[in-house]
C-alpha positions in Angstrom: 35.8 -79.6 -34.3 38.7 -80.9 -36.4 41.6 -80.7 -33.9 39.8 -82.8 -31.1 38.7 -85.4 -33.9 42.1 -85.6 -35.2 43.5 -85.4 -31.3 41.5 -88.6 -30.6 41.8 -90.5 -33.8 45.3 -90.0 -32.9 44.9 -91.3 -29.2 43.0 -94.5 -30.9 46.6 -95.4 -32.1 45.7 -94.0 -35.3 49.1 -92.9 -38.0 47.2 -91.9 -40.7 44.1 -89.4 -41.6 42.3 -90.5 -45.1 40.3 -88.1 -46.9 38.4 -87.6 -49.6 38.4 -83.9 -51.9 34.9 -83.4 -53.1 34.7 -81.6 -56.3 31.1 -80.4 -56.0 31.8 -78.6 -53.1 35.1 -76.8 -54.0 33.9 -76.3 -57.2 30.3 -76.1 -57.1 29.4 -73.5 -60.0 32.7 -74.5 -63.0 35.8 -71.8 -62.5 34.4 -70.9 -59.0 36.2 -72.3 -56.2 35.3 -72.6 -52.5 38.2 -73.4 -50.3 36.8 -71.2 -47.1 35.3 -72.5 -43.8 34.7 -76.0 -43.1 36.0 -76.7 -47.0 39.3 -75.7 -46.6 41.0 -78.6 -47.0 44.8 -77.1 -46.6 43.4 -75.9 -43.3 42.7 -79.8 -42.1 45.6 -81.1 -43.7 47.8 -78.8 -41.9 45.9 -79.3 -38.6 46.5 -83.1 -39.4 50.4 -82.2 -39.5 50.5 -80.4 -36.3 49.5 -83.4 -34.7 51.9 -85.7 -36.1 50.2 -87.9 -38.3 50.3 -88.6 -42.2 47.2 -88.2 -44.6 45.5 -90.4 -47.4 44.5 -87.8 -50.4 41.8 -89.5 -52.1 41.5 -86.7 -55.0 39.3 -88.7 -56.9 37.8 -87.2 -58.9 34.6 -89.5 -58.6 34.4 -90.8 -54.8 31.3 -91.9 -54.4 31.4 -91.9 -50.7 27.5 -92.1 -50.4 27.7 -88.2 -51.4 25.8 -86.6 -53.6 26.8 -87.1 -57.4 29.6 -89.4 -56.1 31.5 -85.9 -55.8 31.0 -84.8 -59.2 29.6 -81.5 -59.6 26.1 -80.8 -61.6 27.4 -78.1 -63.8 29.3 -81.2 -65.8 26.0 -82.7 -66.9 25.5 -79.9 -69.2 29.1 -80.1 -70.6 28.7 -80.7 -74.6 29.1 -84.4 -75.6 30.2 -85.7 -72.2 29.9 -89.3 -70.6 31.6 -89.3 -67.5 34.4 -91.8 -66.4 35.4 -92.8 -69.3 37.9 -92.3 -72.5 35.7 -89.0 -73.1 37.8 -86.0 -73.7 35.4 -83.6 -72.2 35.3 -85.2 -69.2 38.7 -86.1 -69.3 39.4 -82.0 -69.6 37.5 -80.9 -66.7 38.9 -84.1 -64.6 42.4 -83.5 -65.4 42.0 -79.5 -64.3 40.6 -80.3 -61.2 42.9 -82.7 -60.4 45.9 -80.9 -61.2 44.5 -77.3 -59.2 44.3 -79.6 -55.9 47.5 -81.1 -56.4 49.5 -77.8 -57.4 47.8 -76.3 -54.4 49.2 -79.3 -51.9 52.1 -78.4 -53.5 52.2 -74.6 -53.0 51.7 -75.4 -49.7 54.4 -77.9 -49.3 52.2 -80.5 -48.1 53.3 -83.3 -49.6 55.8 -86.0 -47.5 59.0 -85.0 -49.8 58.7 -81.2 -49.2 58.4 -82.0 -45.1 54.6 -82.3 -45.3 51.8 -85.1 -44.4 50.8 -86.8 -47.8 52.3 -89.8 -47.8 49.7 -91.4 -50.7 47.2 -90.1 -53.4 44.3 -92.3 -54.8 43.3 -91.3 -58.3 39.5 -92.7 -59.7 37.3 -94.9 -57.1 36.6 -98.5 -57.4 36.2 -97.9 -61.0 36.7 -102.0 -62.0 32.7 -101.9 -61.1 31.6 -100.0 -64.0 34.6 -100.5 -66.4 32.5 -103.3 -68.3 29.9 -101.2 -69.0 32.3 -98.4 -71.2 33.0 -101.4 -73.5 36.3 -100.1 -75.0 36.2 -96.8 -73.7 37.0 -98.0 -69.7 40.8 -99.8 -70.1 41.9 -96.7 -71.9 40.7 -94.1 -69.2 42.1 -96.3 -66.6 46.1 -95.8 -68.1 45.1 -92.3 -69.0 43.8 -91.3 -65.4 47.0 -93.1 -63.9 49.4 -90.9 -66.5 48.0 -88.3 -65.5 48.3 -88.6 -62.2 51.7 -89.6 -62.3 52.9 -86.7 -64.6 51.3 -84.5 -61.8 55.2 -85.3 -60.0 53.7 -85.6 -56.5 56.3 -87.1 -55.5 54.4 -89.6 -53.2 52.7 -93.2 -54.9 49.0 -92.7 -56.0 46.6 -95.8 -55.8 43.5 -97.2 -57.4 40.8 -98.9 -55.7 39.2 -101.9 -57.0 41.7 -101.9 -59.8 43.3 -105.5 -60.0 45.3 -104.4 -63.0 46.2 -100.8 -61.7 49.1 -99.5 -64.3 52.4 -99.2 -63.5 53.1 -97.8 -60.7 49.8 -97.2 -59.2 49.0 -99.3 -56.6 45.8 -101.5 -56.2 43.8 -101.8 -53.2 41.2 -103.3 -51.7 37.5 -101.9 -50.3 35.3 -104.0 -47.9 34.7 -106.3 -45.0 37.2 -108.8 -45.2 39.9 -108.4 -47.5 42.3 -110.6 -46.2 40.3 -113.6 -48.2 38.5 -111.4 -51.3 41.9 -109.2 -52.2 43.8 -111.0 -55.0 47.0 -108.7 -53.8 49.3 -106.2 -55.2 49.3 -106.9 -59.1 53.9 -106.4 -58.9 56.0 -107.7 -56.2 56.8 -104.2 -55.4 53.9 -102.7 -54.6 52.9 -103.1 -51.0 49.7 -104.7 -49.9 46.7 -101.3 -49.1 43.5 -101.9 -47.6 41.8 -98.7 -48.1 38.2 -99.1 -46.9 37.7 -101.9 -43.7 34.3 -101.0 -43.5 33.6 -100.4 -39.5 29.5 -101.4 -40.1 28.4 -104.8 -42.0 25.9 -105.0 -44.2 22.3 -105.9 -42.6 21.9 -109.2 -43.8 18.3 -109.0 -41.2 16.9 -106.4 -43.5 18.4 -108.5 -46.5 20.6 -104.9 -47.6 24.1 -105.3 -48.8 25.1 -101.9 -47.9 26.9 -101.2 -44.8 25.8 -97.8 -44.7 22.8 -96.3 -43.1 20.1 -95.3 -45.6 15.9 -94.6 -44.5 14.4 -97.6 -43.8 17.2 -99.8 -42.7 18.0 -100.6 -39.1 21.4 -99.8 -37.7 24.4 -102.4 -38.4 27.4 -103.4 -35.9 30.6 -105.3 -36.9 32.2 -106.2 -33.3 35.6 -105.1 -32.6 36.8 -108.5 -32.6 35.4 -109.0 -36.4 36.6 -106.2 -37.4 40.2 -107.1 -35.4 40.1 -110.8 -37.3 39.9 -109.1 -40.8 42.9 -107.1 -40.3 45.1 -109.2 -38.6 44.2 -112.1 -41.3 44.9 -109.4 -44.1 48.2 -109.2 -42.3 49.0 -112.2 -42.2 47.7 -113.7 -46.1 48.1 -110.6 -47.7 51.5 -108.9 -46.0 49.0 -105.9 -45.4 51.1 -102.7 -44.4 48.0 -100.4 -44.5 44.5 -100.8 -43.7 42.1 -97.2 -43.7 38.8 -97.8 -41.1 35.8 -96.6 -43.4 34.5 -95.0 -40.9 36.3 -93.9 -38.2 34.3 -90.6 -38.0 31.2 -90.5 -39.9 29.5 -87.7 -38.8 26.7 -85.7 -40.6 25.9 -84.8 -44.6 24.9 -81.5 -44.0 22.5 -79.6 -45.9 21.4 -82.3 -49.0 24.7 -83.8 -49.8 23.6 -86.9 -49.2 23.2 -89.5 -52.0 20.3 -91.4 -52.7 18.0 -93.1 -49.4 21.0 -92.3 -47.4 20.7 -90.7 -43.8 21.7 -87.4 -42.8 23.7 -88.8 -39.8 26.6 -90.7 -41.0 28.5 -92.5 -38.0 29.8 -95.8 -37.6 31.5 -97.0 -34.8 35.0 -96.4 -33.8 37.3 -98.9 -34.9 40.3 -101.0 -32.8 44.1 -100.0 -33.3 46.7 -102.9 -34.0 49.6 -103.9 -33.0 53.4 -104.2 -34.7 56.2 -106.3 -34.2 59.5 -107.5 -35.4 59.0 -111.1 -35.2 56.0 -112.0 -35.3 53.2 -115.2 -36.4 49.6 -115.6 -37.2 47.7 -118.7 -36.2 44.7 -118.4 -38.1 41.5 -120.2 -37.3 38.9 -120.0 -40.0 36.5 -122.3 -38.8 33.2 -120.5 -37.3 32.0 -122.8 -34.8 35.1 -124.9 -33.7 38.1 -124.6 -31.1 40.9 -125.6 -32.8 44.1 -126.7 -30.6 47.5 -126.6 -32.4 51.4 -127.2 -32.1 53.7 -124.2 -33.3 57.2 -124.3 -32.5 57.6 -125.8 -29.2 54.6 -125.0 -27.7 50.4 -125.4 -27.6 48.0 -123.0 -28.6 44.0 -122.7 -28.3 42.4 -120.8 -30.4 39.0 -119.4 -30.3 36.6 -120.2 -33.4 37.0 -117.2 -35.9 39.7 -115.8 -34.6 43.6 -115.2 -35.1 46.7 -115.3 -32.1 49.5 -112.8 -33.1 52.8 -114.3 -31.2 55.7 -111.9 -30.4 58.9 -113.5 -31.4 56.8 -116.4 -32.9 56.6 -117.7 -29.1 54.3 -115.2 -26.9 50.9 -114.7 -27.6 50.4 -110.4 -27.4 47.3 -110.1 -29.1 43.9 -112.7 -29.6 41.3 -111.2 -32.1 38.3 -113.3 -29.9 39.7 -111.3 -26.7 39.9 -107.7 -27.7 39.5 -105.3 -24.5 37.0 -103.0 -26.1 35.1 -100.4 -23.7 32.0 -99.5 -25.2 30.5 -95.7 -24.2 26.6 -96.2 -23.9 25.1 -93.2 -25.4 22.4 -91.1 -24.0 20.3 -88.1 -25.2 19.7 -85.8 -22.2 16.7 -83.5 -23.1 17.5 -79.8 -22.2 14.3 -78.0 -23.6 11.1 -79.4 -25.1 9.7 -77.2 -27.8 6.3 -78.1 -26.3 5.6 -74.3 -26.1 2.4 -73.5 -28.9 3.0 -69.7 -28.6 6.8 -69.8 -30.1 6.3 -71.9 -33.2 4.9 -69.9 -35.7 4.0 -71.4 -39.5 4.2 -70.4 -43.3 1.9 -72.8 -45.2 3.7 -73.4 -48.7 1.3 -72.6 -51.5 0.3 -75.3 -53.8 0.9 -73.7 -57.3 -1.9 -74.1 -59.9 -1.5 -74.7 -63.6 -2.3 -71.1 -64.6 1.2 -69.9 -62.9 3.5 -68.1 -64.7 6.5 -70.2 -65.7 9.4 -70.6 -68.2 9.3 -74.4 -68.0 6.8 -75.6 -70.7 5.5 -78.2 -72.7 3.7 -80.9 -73.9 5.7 -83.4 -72.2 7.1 -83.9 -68.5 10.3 -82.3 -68.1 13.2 -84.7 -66.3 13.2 -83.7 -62.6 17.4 -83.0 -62.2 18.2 -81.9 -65.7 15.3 -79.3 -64.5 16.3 -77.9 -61.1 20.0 -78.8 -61.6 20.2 -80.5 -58.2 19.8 -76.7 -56.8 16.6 -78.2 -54.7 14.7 -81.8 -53.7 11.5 -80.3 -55.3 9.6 -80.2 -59.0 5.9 -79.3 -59.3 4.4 -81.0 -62.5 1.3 -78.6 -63.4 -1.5 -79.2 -65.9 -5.0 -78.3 -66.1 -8.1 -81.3 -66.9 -11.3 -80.4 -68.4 -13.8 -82.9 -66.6 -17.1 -82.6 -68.5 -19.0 -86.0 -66.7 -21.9 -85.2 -64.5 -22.5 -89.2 -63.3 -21.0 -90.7 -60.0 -17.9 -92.5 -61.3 -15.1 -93.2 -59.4 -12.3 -91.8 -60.6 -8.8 -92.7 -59.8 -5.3 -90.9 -60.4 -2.6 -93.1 -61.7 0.8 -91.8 -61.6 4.4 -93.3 -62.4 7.4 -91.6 -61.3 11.2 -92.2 -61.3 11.8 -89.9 -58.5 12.1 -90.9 -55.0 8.8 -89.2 -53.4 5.3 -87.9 -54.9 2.6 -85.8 -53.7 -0.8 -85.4 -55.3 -2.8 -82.2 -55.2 -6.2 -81.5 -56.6 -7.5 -77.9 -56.8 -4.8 -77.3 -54.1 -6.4 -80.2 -52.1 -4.0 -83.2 -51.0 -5.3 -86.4 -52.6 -1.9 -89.1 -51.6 1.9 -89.7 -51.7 3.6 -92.6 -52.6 7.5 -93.3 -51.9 10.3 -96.0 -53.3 13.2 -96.8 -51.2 16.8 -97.9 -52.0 16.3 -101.4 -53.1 12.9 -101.2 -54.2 11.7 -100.7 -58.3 12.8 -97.7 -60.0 9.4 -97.2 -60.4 6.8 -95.7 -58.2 3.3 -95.8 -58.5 0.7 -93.7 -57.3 -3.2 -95.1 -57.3 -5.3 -92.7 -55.5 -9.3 -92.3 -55.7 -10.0 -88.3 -56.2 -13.1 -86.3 -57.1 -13.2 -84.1 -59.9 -15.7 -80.8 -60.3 -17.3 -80.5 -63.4 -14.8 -78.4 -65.8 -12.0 -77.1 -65.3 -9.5 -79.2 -62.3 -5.8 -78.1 -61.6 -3.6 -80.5 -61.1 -0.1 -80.3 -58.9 2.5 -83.2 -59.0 5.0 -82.3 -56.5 8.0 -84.7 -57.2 10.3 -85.3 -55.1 14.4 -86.3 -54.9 16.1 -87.6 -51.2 19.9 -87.4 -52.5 21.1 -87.7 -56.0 22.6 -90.7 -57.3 26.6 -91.7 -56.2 27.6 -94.4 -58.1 27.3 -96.5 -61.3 28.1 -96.2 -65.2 26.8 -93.1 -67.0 25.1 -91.2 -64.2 24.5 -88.0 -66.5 22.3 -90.2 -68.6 19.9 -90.9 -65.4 16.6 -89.8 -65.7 13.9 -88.7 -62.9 10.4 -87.4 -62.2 7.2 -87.7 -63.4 6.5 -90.6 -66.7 3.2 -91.1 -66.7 -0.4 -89.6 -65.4 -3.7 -90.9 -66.5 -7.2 -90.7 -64.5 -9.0 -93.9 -64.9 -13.2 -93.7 -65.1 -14.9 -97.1 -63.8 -12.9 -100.3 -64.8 -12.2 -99.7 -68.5 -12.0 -96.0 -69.8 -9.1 -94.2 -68.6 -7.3 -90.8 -70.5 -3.9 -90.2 -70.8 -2.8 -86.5 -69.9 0.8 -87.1 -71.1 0.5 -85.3 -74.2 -1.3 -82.5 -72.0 0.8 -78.5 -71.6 3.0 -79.2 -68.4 4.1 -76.5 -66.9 6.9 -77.1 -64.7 7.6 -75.1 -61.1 11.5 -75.4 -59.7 11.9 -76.3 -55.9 9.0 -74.4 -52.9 8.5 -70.7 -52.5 9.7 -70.6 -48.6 13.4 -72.1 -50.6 13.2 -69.6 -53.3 12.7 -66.6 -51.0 15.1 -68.6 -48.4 12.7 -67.8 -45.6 15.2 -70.3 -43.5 17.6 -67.9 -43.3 17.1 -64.6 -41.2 16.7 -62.3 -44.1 14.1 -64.3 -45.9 12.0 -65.3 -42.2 11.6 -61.7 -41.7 10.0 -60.6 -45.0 7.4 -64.1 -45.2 4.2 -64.3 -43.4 4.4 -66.2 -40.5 1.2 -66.9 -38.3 -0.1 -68.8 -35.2 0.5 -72.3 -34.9 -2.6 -74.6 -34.7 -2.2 -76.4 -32.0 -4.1 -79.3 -33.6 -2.1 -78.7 -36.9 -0.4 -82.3 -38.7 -0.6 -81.1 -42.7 2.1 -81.7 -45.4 3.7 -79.0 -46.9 4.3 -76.5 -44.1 7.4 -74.2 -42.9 7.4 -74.2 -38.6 9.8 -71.6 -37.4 10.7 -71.0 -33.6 13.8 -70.1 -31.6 16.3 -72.1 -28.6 18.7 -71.1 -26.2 21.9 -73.6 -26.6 22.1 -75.8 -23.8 25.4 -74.9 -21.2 28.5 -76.6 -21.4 30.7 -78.5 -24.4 28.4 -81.6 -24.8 27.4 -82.2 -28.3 23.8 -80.7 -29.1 21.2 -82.8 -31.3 17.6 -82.3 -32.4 15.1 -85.0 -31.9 12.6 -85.4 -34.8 11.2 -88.7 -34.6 7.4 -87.1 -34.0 7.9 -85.3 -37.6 7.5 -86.8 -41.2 10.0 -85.7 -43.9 11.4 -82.5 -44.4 14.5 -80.2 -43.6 15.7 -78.3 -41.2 17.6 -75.3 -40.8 19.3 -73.5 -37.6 20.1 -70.2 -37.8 20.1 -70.4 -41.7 22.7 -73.3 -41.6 21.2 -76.8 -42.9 21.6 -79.9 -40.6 20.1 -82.1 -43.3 17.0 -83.8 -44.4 15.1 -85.9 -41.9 12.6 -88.8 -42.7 11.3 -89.8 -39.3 8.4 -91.1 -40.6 10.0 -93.1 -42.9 10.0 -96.8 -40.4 12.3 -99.2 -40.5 11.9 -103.3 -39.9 11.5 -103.0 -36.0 9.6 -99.7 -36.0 11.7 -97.3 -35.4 12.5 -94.1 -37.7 16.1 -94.8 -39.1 17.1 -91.5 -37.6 15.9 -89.5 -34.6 18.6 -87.4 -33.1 20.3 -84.8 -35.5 23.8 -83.5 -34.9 24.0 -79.7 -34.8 27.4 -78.5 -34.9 28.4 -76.1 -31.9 29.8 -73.3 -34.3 26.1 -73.4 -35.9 25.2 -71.9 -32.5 24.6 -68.8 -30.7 24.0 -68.5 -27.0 20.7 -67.3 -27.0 17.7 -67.2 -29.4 18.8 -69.7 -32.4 16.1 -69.7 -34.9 15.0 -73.3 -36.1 13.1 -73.1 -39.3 11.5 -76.9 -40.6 10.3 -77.5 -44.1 7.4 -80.5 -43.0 6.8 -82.4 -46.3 4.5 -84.8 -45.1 3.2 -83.7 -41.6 4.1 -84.1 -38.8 3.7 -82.5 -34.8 6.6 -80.2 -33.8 5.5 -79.6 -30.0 7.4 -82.6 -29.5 10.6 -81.6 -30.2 13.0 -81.6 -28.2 16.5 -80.2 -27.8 19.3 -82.6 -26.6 22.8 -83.0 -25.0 24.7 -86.2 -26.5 27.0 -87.6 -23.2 28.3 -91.2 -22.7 26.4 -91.3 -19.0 27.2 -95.3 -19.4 30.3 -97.5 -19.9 30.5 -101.2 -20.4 33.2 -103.5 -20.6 33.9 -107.2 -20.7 37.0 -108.9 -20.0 38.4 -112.6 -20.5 40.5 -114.0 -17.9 42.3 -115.9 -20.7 42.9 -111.9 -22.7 45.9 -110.8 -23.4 47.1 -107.9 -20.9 47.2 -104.5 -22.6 51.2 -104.1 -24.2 51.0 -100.3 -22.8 50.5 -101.6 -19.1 52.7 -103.4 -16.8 50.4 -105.8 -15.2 50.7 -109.2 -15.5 46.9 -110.0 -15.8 44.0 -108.8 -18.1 41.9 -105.6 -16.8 38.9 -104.1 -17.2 39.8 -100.7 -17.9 36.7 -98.1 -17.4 36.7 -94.4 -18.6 34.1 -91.4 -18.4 34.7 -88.6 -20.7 36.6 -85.4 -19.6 35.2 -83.4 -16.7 33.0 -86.3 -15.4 33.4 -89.4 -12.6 32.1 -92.7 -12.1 28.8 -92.1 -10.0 27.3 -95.9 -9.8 28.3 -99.6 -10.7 25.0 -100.9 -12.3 26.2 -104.1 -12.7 29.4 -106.1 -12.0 30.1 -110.6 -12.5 32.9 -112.2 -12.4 32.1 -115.6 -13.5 30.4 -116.3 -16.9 27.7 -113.0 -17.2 26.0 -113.3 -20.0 28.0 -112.2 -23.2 27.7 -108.1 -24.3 24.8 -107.9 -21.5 25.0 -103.9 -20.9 21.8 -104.1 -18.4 21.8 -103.6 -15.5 19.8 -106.8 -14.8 20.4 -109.8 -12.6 19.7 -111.6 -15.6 22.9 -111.1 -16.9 23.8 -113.1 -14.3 25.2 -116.9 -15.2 25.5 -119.9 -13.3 28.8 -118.9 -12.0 29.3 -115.7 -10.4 32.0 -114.2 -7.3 29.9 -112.4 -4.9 32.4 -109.8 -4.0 32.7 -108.9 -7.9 30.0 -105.3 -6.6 31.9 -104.5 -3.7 35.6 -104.9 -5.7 34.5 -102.6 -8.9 33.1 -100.2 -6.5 35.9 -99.7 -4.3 38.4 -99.5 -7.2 36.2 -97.0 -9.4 33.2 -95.0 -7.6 34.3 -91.4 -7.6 37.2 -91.2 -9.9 37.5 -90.9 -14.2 38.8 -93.9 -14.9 39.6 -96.8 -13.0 41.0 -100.7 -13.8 40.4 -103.7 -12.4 42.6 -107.2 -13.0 40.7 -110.0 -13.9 41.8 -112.7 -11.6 40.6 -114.9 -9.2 42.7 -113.6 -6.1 41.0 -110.1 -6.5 37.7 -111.6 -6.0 38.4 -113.8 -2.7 39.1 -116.9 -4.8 38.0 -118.7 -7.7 34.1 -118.9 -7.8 34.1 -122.1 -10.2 36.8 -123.6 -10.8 37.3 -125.4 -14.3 34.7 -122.7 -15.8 36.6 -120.3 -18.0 35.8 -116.6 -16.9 35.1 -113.1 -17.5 34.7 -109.4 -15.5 32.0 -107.8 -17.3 31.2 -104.1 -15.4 28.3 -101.9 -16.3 29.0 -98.0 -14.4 27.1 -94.8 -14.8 29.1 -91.5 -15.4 28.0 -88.3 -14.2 
């Protein structure tokens, strides 16, 4: 997977590769070290090498990153006396060895720029200025410390800080966000060189009212245009002197297994970013008004330009590149189904016990036990336990309060389901759970299964968080309710299908698997059946939208957590389709194992191929031509991926189509449009992989309408 990733961020126009090192998975149990398989990072930064392009070492240690723990791992919670990111010396220990291993090893491996290798910048800490405030006097001193340190470390290449305006001599500062070209106050020394090292490729969704631009359950998608996301880096250029700017993303990808922080999606992706252009001589004319053409005088000639939008002239005189005309292609992805697991005889079930109060356990008290402190972030799950002596004989309602700081809880009553309740990423820390139950005369067990989607990432004194279960009571009529937080808790770490790892093929074949039920939708049940993997290179996905919450496993491998049932704003789940990676694979019979928290129906799902079937592109006739082609005019430039052909023009205007219309509808159509504009795209493009088409009036027949500024927008199907 890495060299074609890396092969086409490099055909994007890409120079540099920016990664971050994640502690908690090279170093996930302290003095054990994982630098095998899809972690080995000198692997990727020598692949990186091989195709001529520098890398961006963000060491960290904290990242953030929407990971889980921000990168740090668990085993440093219990670490005596220790707050983290701060002027804390055990902390500041176990940082400064980590750091120093990963360094030493780029260095073994002569990987850094001076010794003929790719690292051409470190970053040390992560946006740190956002929590310094809250260390009081121990934040300013970790900040010189963690830049000595670095610096000692003789890399031999500058390090960075992010989000640190007053970055020590001679780190650098940089800037994270959306538009950094007005919020970045600039490099704190003449010397130091202007870094942007996060132009977020998503915007927050400001429909949803979320300032995150990342996806998390519950949230629609977001899109920044290439053009927005052009402006910002050709203003940054141009205010700031930028001479770097790092697209966060320009592959997301997937948080395998449960490294995903907090609400946050298993799939990853944002869209793929624009490259830029360079020049010796060059100007900016800025235009920062949203709504307005603005028309100026610069040098000896007049310029237009577009509302929002920046003109980069060549030799201060020729306009080469206008941030309102970017030629972007966009690939219109489709999800081809290649097997429905529709088929009731190959699914086969393990129905997760509900574990009463009387179970043997080490965890015990008269108190609830903190839910992470507990498992140590080794599972989601933490069954609360207690028993209630119920000694009424009328007909009162009774009702089952619960308050939890985790993220999901399920109530059980003598092993019958009684209600959940969940919280979401900007709602209360609290959750409360308010649900009517009956109660048999004496003894009742009662099972709290709590529940964590990701682990925090971010913010001051994470190992002081606390989770789970606060406070049960069961309320009798309107005024008498008893409190059973004083009551012996027993506590129950993660489910028995993860403890006896019944995902994997070793653990499937010792549990006891039986017959699906065709009519089966309950929480709290394993599904297990096997695929063939679909022919040829397309990426295969999972669609999961008809299940609840859960996991899910292929061939012992996690591809995440899902949340289908989790809805957002317009409807739909915030994820559906779930990347699993080819070398996951084997040709024939893959076993898929699902851990179904909440219930769900998994005859309908479905195995998928991932294929750009459609491309669209929109072209001014006022755009700049491309600087890598001869032609005098503007194009429409159309490209299928590798091995397929255009097959059908769905829809083709030259006039003014309505703007990013990708239907194939005559609605699209505006008042002016060329007749001929079919027949010409079809003629230049059915049958062949890519195709381009100049956007003038002469290749139409004439001018349609004159005076009425015009574009070639082209909808074509690949096959």
């Amino acid at each position: 997977m890495w060299p074609r990733l890396i092969e086409s961020a490099r055909e994007g126009g890409l120079d540099v590769i920016q990664t971050y090192v994640f502690w908690n998975v090279h170093e996930p149990i302290q003095g054990q070290y994982n630098f095998e398989g899809r972690y080995d990072l000198v692997k990727f930064i020598r692949e990186i090498h091989a195709q001529g392009l520098y890398v961006s070492l963000r060491v960290g240690p904290f990242i953030e990153a929407e990971w889980k723990y921000g990168g740090l791992p668990f085993w440093l919670r219990g670490v005596p006396n220790i707050t983290f990111r701060c002027d804390n010396e055990p902390y500041k220990v176990h940082m400064q060895k980590f750091v120093a291993k990963i360094v030493n090893m780029m260095k073994d491996e002569k990987l850094y720029y001076p010794q003929g290798g790719p690292i051409i910048i470190s970053q040390i800490e992560n946006e740190y200025k956002l929590v310094e405030g809250a260390f009081h006097s121990r934040g300013p001193p970790y900040v010189r410390w963690a830049a000595a340190m670095a610096v000692n470390l003789q890399t031999g290449v500058p390090w960075m800080m992010c989000k640190q305006d007053d970055a020590p001599d001679p780190i650098i500062n940089t800037c994270n966000g959306l538009i950094c070209g007005e919020t970045f106050i600039g490099p704190n020394k003449p010397n130091k060189p202007a870094l942007w090292t996060e132009n977020w490729t998503s915007r927050p969704n400001i429909a949803s009212f979320s300032a995150y631009s990342y996806p998390l359950y519950g949230h629609d998608p977001r899109y920044r245009s290439p053009a927005d996301i052009a402006f910002a880096v050709a203003l940054f250029i141009a205010r700031k002197k930028g001479s770097f700017v790092s697209y966060y993303m320009y592959h997301g990808g997937t948080n395998f297994g449960r490294f995903a922080s907090s609400y946050v999606t298993t799939s990853y992706y944002d869209g793929a970013p624009l490259d830029e252009y360079e020049s010796n001589c060059v100007a900016f004319l800025v235009n920062l008004d949203k709504h307005k053409t603005s028309n100026i005088q610069f040098g000896e000639a007049s310029f237009q330009l577009a509302p929002k939008s920046i003109s980069i002239l060549s030799s201060c005189r020729r306009v080469v590149f206008e941030t309102a005309k970017v030629n972007a292609q966009h690939g219109l992805r489709t999800a081809q189904v290649v097997q429905s697991l529709n088929n009731v005889d190959s699914w086969k079930i393990f129905k997760e016990p509900i574990p009463l109060a009387i179970n043997n356990t080490t965890h015990i008290g008269h108190r609830f036990f903190e839910h992470l402190s507990t498992t140590k972030d080794e599972t989601d799950y933490l069954w609360y336990l207690t028993r209630y002596d119920y000694r009424s004989n009328g007909d009162t309602q009774l009702v089952l309060n619960v308050e939890s700081q985790a993220h999901v809880l399920h109530a059980y009553i003598n092993n019958d389901y009684v209600g959940s309740v969940h919280g979401s990423h900007d709602g209360p820390r609290n959750i409360i759970l308010k649900t009517p139950i009956t109660l048999r005369k004496g003894q009742n067990s009662i099972s709290l299964l709590s529940v964590m989607v990701g682990s925090p990432d971010s913010g001051a004194y994470m190992e002081r968080r606390i989770f789970g279960v606060r406070k049960v009571s069961i309320q009798q009529g309107d005024h008498k309710s008893h409190s059973l937080n004083n009551e012996l808790w027993k506590h129950q770490i993660g489910l028995s299908g993860e403890m006896n790892n019944i995902y994997t093929p070793e653990g499937s074949s010792r549990a006891q698997w039986t017959a699906i039920n065709k009519s089966m939708h309950l929480p709290l049940i394993w599904y297990k059946t096997t695929f063939d993997t679909p022919w040829g290179n397309d990426p295969v996905t999972l669609n999961l939208s008809s299940m609840g919450k859960g996991e899910v496993w292929i061939n012992g491998e996690s591809i995440g957590r899902y949340w289908a049932s989790f809805k957002t704003p317009s409807g739909q789940p915030s994820q559906s389709l779930y990347h699993v990676p080819q070398y996951f694979l084997k040709p024939r019979e893959n076993t898929l194992v699902l851990m179904e928290e909440m219930g769900g129906d998994p005859l309908q799902i479905s195995v998928n191929t991932m294929s750009v079937t459609r491309v669209y592109s929109s072209v001014n006739e006022l755009s700049t031509p491309s600087l890598l082609s001869r032609r005098k005019h503007p194009a429409v430039r159309l490209r299928c991926q590798q091995g397929k052909r255009i097959t059908d023009i769905e829809f083709a205007s030259y006039g003014n189509p309505a703007e990013d219309c990708r239907s194939s509808s005559r609605s699209c159509l505006g008042s002016c449009h060329a007749e001929t504009t079919e027949f010409v795209v079809k003629d230049a493009c059915l049958g062949r992989r890519k195709c381009a088409i100049p956007v003038r009036p002469a290749k139409f027949g004439g001018d349609p309408c004159p005076g009425i500024e015009k574009s070639l927008s082209v909808v074509a199907s690949c096959g």
